[in-house]
N, C-alpha and C positions, 0 to 999 in steps of 0.2 A: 642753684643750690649746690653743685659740686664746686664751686669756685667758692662758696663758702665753706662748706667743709674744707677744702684744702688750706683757707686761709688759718680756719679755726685750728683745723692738724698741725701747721708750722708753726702757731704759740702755743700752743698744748691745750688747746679747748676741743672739747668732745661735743660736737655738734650734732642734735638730732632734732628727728623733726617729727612733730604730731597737729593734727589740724586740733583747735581749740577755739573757745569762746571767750568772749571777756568783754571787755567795755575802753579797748586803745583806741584811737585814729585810725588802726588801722580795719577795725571795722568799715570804714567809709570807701576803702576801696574793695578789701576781701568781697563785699555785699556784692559790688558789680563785677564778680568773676577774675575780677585784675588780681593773679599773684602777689601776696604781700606777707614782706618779711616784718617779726615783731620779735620781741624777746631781746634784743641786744643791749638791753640793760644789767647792771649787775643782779648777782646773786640773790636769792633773801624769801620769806616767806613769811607766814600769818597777815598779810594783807589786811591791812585795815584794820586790825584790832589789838587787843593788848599784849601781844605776841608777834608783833612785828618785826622783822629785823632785816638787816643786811650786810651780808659777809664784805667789809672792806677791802681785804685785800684780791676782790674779781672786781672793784672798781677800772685798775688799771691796764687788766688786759680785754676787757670788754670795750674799753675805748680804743686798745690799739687795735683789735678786732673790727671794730667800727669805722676805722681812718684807713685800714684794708682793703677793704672790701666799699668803701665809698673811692679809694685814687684809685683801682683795678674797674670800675663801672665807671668810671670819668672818661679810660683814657679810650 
């Protein structure tokens, strides 16, 4: 988690963290106790309904946040 915040600090994302429910993949390991990160996707809200949206311009640094923090766990 702090190697994420730091990644997130050095592109200017404000990284926090709250336990939460929902219906990702990553339900399938969170169930068996395994630590699991989700949210690394862009911005956006109203899910699912006529009010759905997402902010384009957090496409780009959610990905470089993502290619971060996947070569920093590689190496």
């Amino acid at each position: 988690m702090a190697t994420i915040e730091e990644i997130g600090k050095d592109i200017g994302i404000n990284v926090t963290w709250q336990a939460a429910g929902g219906g990702s993949d990553a339900n399938l390991t969170a169930v068996l106790g395994v630590p699991t990160l989700d949210g690394f996707g862009p911005i956006g809200g109203g899910f699912h309904s006529d009010e759905e949206y997402l902010e384009l311009d957090s496409i780009a640094p959610r990905i470089e946040m993502l290619k971060r923090v996947l070569t920093t766990l590689a190496k």
